[in-house]
C-alpha positions in Angstrom: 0.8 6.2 -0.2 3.7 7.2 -2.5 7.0 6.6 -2.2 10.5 7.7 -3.8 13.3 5.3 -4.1 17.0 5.8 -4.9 17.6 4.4 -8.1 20.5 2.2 -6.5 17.6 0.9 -4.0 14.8 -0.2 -5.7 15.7 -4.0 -5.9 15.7 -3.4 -1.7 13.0 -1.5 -1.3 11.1 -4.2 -3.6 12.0 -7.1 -1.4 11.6 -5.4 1.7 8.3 -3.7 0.8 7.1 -7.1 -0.4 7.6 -8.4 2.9 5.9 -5.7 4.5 2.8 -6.0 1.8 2.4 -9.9 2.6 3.0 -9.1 6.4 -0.3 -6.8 6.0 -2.2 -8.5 3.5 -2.5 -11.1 6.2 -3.8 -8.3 9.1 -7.8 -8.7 10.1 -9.6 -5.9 7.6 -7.1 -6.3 5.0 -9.1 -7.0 1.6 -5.8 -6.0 -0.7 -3.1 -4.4 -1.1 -1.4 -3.1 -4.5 1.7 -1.7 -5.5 2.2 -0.3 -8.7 6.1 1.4 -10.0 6.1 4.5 -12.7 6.4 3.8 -15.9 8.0 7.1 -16.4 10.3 7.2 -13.2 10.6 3.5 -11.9 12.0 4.5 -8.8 8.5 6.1 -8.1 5.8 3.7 -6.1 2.3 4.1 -5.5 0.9 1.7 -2.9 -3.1 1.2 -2.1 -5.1 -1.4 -0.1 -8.8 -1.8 0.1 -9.8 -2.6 4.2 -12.7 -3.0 5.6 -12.6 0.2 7.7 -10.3 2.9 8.4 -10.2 1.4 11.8 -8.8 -1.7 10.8 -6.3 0.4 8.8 -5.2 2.0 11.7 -4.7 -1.2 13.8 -2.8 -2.8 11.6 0.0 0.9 11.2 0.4 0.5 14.7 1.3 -3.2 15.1 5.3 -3.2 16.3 6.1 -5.6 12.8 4.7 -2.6 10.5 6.2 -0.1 12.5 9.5 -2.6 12.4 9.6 -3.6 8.5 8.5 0.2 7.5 11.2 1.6 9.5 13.9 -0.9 7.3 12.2 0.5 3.8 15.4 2.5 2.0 12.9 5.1 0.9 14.0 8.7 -0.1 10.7 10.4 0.8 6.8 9.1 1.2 3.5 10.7 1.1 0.0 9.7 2.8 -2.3 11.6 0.8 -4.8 13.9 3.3 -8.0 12.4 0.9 -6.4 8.8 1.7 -10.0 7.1 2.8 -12.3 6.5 0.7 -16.0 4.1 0.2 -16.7 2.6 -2.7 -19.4 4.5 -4.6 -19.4 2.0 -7.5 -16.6 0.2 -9.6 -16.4 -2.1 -13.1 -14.3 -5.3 -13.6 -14.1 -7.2 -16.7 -17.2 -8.6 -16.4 -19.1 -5.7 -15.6 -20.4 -3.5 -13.0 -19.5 -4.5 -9.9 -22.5 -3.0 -7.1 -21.3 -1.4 -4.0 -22.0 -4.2 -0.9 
């Protein structure tokens, strides 16, 4: 998901969305969540979370608290991507390759 900030209301949107990341993090299925700001446009947010099915995903959008905190966000516009689900084909950490399952 992507989001667009006012530049007077990122130091909001930060807290609240931090809020709303922690409140999720901790939902059954959640494996993480990130949030990474633009470099080039730091009002700009792109947010991704690993769960353990799309199902769980969906449980945890239609709790009253997400619907709740995500309603408070001071966001200009946001995006869910139509290619937003996705399985891990096969990934590399710092260590090495890292084996789907």
């Amino acid at each position: 998901m992507s989001f667009h900030i006012q530049p007077s209301k990122v130091h909001e949107f930060e807290s609240l969305h931090r809020a709303l990341a922690e409140f999720m993090s901790g939902q059954p299925g959640c494996i993480e969540i990130r949030v990474h700001r633009s470099l080039k446009t730091p009002q700009e947010y792109v947010v991704y979370g690993t769960w353990e099915s799309k199902e769980a995903w969906e449980r945890a959008h239609q709790t009253a608290e997400f619907r709740t905190q995500f309603q408070n966000l001071p966001i200009e516009t946001h995006t869910l991507s139509s290619a937003s689900f996705f399985e891990l084909a096969y990934g590399y950490k710092e260590s090495g390759c890292c084996s789907k399952g």
